[in-house]
N, C-alpha and C positions, 0 to 999 in steps of 0.2 A: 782041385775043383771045388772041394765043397768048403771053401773059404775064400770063394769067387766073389758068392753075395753080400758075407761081412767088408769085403773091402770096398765093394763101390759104397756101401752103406757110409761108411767112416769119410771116403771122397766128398760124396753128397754133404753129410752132415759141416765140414771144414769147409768147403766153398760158403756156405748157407751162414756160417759164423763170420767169414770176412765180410758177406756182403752186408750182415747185419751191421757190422762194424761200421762199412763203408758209407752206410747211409746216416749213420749217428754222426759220424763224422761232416758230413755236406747238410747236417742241417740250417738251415736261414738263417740268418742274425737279426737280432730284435736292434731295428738302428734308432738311437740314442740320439735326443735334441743336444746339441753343444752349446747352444745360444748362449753368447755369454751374456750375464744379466750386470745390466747396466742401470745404475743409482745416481740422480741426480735433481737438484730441486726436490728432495721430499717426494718424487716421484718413483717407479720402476716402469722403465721405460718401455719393457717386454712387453708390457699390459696393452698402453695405449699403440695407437697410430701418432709418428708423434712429427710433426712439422717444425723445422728451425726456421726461421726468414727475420729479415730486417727492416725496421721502420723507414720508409719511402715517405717522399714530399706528398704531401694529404692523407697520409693515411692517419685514423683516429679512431678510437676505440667503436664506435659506432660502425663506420666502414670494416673493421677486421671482425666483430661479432657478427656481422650480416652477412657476412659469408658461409656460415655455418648453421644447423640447428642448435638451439640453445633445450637443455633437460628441462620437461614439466614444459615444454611450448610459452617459456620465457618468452616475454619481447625484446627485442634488441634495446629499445628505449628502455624500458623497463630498468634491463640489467645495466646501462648505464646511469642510471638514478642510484639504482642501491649500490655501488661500487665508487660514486666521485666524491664520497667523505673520505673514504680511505686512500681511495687511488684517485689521485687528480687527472682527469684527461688531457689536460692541456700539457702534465710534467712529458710524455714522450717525445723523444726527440730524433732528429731523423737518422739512423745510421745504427741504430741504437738495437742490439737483437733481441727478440722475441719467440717463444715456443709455443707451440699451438698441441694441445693433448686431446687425440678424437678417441670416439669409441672406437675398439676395432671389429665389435658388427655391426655398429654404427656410425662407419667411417665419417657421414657428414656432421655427428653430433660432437658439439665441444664440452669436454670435460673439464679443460683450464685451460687458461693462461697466463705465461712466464715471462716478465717484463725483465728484461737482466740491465739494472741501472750500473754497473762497474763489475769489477772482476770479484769483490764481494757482497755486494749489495744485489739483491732481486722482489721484484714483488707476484705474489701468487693470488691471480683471481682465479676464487675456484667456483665450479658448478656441481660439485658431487654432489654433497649435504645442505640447501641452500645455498645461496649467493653468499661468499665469504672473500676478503679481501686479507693476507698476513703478506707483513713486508718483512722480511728475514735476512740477516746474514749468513753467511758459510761459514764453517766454524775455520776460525785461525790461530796463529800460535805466531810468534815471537823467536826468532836465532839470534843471538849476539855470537860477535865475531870480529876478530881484530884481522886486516890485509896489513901487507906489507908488501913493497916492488919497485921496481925499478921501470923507469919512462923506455919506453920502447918504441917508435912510431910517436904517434898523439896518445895522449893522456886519455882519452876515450876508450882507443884500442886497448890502453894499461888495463884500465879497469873493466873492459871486457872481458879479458884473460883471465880474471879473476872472476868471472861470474859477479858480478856487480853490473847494474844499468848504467850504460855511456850518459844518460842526461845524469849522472852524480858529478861527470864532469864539471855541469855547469853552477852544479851547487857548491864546488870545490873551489871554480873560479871566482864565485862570487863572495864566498868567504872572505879571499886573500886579494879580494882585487885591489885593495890600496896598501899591498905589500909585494905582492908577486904581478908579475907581468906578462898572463899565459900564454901569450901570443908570441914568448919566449925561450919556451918552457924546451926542454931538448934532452936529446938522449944522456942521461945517467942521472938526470934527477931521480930524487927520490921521492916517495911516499905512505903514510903507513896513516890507518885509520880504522876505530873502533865502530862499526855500526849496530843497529839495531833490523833485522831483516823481517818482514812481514809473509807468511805462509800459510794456503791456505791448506788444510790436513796434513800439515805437517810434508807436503812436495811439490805444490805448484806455487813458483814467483810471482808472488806480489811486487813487494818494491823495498826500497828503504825510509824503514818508521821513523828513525831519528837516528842524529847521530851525535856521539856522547866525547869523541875526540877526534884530533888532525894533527899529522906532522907533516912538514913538505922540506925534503933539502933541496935549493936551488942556488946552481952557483956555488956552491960551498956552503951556503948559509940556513940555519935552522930556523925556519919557522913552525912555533905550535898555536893550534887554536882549539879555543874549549868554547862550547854555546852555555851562556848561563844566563839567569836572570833576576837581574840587581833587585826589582821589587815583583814580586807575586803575580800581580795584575799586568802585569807584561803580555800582550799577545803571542812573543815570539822572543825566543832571545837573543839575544848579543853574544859578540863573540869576543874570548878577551884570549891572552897570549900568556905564557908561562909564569909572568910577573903581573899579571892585573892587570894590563897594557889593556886597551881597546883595539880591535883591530881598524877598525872602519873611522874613516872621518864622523864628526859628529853631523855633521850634515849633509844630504844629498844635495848634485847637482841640481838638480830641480828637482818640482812637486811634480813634472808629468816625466812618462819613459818619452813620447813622440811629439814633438813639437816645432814652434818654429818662434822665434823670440820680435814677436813687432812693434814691442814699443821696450829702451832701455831706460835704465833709472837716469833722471834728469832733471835739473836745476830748472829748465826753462822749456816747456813744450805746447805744440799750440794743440788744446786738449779738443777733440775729434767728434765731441757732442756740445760741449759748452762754448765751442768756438771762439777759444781765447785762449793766450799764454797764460802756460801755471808751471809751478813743479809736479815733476810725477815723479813722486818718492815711492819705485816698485818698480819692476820687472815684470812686462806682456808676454805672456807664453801663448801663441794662437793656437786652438788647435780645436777638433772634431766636438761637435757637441757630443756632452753623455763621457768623455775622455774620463778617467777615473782620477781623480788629483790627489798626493799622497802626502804626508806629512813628511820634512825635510828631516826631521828630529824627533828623537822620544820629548814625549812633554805631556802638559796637563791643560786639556780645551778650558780656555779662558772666557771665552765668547762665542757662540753657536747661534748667527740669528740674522737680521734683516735689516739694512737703512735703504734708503732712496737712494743717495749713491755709490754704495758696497753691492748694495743688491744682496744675495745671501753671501753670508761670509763667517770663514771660523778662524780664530784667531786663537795659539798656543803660547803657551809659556814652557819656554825647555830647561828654565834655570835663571837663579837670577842676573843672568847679565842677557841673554838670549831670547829673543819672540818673535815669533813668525805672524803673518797674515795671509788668507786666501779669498780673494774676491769674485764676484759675480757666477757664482754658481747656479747652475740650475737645479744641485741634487743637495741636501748638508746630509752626512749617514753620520756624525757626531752630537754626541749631547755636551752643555757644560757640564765642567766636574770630570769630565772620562781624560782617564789614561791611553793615550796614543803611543805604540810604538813608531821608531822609522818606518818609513816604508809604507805605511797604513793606511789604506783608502780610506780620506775623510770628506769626500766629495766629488762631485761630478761638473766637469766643465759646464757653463751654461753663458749665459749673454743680459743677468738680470741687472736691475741698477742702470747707472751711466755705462753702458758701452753697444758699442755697434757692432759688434760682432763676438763667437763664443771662445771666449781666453779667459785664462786667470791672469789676476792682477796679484803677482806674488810682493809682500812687503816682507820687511827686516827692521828689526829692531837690535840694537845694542847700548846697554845703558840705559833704555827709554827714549833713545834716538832713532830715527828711521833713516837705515846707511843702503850702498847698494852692497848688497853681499858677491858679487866679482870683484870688490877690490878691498876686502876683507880678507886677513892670514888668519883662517879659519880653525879650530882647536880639534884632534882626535875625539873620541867619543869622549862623555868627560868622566873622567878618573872616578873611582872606585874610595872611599874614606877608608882609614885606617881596619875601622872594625867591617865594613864589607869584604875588605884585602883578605883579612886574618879567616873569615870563614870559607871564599874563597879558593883560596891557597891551600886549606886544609881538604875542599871538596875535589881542587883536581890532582891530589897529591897520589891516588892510588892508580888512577888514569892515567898520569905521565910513567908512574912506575911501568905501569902496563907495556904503555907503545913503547919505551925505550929497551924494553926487554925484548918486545917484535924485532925491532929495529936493529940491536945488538945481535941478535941470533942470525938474521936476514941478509943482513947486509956487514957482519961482522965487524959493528963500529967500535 
């Protein structure tokens, strides 16, 4: 018995230690923000209130700042005065997204705005420190990367599967359009191609920067194309083949993509303002005013300017046997003296001069003679001289190495 009271003693005390336990155990949790913080435009998004939306029909700088307070009781006018040297109000276009950054205890006060012009390009009018306007890019980087594959479906689908954009398609087709015939194109062709990839931190697709080689086997047959460019001042270049070749005709079909042809080259025609028979040494192409008109050929504008019946008109030299003419424009975007590539908007349809309505009057020349160029056997691009060939051949000699070593390994040629 007289060791009755030390044992409840010891009970008590052990109960009194679990419970203590038991409550250090269940005590609360300090709960923790996980917000994950989000970086973009030069902003931290956590901070603001932040609105995404998109430029709608009427909307303008004016209408989207008046929807908000502006810091310092800014006027909406105001902040469009100090902001249109930098940022043009009229450049927004509809469709175009935009970010809107409020205070978040002052939800109606704006802090900036994010005009997002492409997947790199943005401009930031800011409110914080002053009215300030910076137009920045996202930082980007550069992948080269050679594909190599086999046609599978459409040539689209191919180069989907590769992670490449389907519109390379139509850069591919336009390459080889006066050698291949894609609209032919079928399962077990080949193809293999060097590009240059555009990235914006190094993980989000941009697009394809340039592309430096091509090889296509169709049918059996190899075709390669390299983009080079024969003189400096070139826009854009040209595409030549394993041996110096040209790939493209030296001429487009015509100076416009959409048209309709209403007056043909002709010996005897009864001319539609002068109201009398003439020759019309030229090709009528009718087509939308403002139509953008392009040069048939590389060459050097010979003439950029005005008569009473040309109206504006530019007029190229592609070579000594070869000269084009373009008449009745309403726009010239050419100077004399400039280097024109193919392809090259030098003008816009118009209706100036003798004509009744908005067409170019395309001419030809060969010799110093004015021929109709449809019944001309027209010449590839024109060849490459001796010492262009030799430096040439030497620039695409480490690039064919390249692809044929893809190609070999790929498709075990």
């Amino acid at each position: 018995m007289k060791y009755l009271p030390l044992l409840f003693l010891s009970l008590f005390l052990f109960i009194s230690c679990n419970d203590v336990k038991e409550k250090e155990v269940k005590k609360p949790k300090v709960k923790v923000n996980t917000e994950p913080i989000v970086k973009e435009y030069g902003f931290v998004f956590n901070d603001y209130k932040v609105i995404r939306d998109t430029i709608k029909s009427g909307d303008n700088l004016s209408l989207i700042f008046g929807k908000f307070d502006l810091p310092d009781s800014l006027r909406t006018f105001d902040a469009v005065e100090k902001v249109k040297d930098s940022f043009n109000p009229r450049m927004i276009k509809i469709g175009k997204p935009y970010l809107l950054f409020l205070d978040k205890k002052k939800p109606n006060e704006l802090k900036a705005l994010v005009y997002v012009k492409n997947k790199i390009e943005y401009a930031v009018i800011d409110f914080r420190d002053s009215v300030q306007v910076n137009n920045k890019k996202k930082p980007t980087s550069l992948k080269r990367r050679t594909i190599a594959a086999e046609i599978e479906g459409s040539l689209s689908e191919t180069l989907s599967k590769q992670g490449v954009s389907q519109a390379f398609a139509t850069k591919l087709a336009k390459v080889y359009e006066y050698s291949i015939d894609f609209f032919k194109i079928q399962k077990g062709d080949k193809f293999s191609v060097t590009i240059n990839e555009r990235y914006i931190e190094d993980s989000i697709y941009v697009g394809i920067e340039s592309v430096e080689s091509t090889y296509f086997q169709h049918r059996g047959n190899d075709y390669y194309a390299f983009p080079y460019k024969l003189k400096p001042e070139q826009a854009y270049p040209d595409y030549y083949d394993e041996k110096g070749n040209g790939l493209k005709s030296m001429f487009l079909k015509s100076p416009l993509d959409y048209f309709r042809i209403s007056s043909r080259f002709s010996g005897r025609r009864f001319h539609p303002v002068q109201k009398r028979w003439k020759a019309h040494n030229g090709t009528d192409y009718a087509a939308a005013h403002g139509t953008p008109i392009k040069a048939t050929a590389t060459g050097v504008v010979e003439r950029a300017g005005y008569t009473s019946g040309n109206g504006n008109y530019v007029k190229i030299r592609h070579n000594g046997t070869y000269s084009t003419q373009y008449l009745h424009m309403s726009k010239i975007l050419v100077k004399n003296g400039q280097h024109v590539s193919q392809g090259q908007v030098i003008g816009k349809v118009g209706s100036t001069g003798l004509a009744t309505g908005p067409h170019v009057c395309y001419r030809f020349w060969k010799n110093g003679v004015q021929v109709d160029p449809f019944r001309q056997q027209l010449p590839n691009a024109e060849p490459m001289n001796d010492k262009d060939k030799t430096i040439y051949l030497k620039h695409i000699e480490p690039l064919r190495k390249e692809l044929d070593s893809v190609i070999k390994v790929k498709f075990k040629k």
